[in-house]
N, C-alpha and C positions, 0 to 999 in steps of 0.2 A: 352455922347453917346445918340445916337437916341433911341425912345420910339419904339416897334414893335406894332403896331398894328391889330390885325387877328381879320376883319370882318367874321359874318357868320349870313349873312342873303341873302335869299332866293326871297325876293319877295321888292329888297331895291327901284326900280322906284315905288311902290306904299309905299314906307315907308315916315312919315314926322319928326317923329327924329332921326333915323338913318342916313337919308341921308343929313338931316342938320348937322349933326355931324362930318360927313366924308368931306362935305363942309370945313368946319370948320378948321380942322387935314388938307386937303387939302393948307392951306394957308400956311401951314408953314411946309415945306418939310425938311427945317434941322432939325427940329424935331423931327416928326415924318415916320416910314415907314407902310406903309398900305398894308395889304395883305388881298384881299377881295378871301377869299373860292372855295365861287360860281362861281366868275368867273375863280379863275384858274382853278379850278377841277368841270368841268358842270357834266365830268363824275361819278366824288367823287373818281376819282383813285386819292389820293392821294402820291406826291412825298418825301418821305418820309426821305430820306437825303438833298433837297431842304428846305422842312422844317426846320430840325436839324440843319442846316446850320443856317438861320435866325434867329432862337431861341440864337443860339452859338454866334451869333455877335449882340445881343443886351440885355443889363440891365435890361432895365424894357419892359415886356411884358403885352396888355390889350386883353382882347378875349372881342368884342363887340356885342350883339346879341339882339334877341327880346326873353322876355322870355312865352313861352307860353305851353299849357299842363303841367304847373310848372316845366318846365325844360327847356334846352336849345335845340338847334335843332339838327336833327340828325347828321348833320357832325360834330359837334365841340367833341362828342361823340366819332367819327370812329377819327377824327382827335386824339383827346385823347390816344385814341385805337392803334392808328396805330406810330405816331410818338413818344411818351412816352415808349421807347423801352427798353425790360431787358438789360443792359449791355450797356447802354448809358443812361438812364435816374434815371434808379433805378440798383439795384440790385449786387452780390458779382464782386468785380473786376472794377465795373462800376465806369463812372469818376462821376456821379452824375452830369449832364451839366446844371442840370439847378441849382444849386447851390447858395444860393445866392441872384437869380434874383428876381425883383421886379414880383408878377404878381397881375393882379387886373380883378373883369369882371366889364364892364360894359355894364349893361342891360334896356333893355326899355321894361317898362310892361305896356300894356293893362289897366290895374285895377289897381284904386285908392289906395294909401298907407293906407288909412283907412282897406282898406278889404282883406290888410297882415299883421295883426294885431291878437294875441291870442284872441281877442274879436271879429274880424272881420269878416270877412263872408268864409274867409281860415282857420284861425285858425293858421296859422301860416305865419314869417316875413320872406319877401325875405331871408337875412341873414340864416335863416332854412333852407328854401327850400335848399338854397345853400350849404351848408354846407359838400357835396362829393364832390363837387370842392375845399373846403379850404383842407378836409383830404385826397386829391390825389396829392396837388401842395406841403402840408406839409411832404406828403408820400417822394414824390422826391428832399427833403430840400429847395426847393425853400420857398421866402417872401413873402405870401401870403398876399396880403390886403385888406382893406375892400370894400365891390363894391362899385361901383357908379349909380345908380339906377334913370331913370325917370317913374314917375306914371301917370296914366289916358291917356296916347296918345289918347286912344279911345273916351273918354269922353270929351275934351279941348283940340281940334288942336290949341290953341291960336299963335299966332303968335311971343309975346312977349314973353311968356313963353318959347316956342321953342327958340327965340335964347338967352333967359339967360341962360337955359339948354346947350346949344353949349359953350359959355364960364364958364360959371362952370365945364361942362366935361374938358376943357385944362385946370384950374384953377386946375383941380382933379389929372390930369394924369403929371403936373407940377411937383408934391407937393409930389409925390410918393419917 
């Protein structure tokens, strides 16, 4: 079965591993399916049984984003919010839909992996920060997995780097 993919980022024509990534996921459409946010919902009304619907016909789901203000951006939030619904995701009577399903984030951060490091200049490792994403997808019994993370975009646009990052993210979302 196909990997679902749900972009959410905001500003991806000036992004360079995001949109190397989606490049990337782009090549191989049995694959994967790509559901980029922004552009279906510019207005953020999110369609919320269109959603459900997607989530419901794929195994393994990746929410992909930039991470920054140490969190993720606000729709993946209202998306959260709005499609994770009592009596379809969670709750008494509820089929529990996502069940099961593989989910993973992967994120592209700003700042070097050195300075999300307990010694670092955050004081704390992505994996932390995250960590309301693993106890909301564990909330819902879904397979939470570990993310997949690129560090320094800001610091090393390198080139090479970038597309080893692009086949290690499918090596990642493979292997789930």
């Amino acid at each position: 079965m196909k990997t679902l993919v749900i972009i959410i980022h905001s500003d991806l024509e000036n992004s360079l591993i995001n949109k190397r990534w989606i490049e990337a996921l782009n090549k191989h459409p049995e694959k994967y399916t790509l559901r980029n946010l922004h552009n279906l919902y510019p207005d953020e009304k999110i369609d919320v049984e269109e959603e459900q619907r997607w989530v419901e016909t794929h195994d393994k789901i990746i929410f992909q984003f930039p991470f920054y203000w140490f969190n993720s951006p606000p729709l993946f939030k209202k998306w959260l919010d709005q499609v994770l619904t009592h009596g379809w995701a969670y709750g008494k009577g509820s089929p529990y839909a996502l069940t099961g399903k593989k989910i993973a984030l992967s994120i592209t951060a700003g700042i070097n992996e050195a300075d999300y490091q307990s010694s670092g200049r955050y004081k704390y490792t992505l994996k932390e920060l995250t960590a309301p994403f693993e106890v909301s997808f564990d909330y819902v019994k879904a397979e939470y997995k570990p993310l997949f993370a690129f560090y320094g975009a800001e610091h090393d646009p390198n080139t090479e780097i970038i597309e080893k990052s692009a086949q290690d993210y499918l090596s990642f979302i493979d292997a789930l």
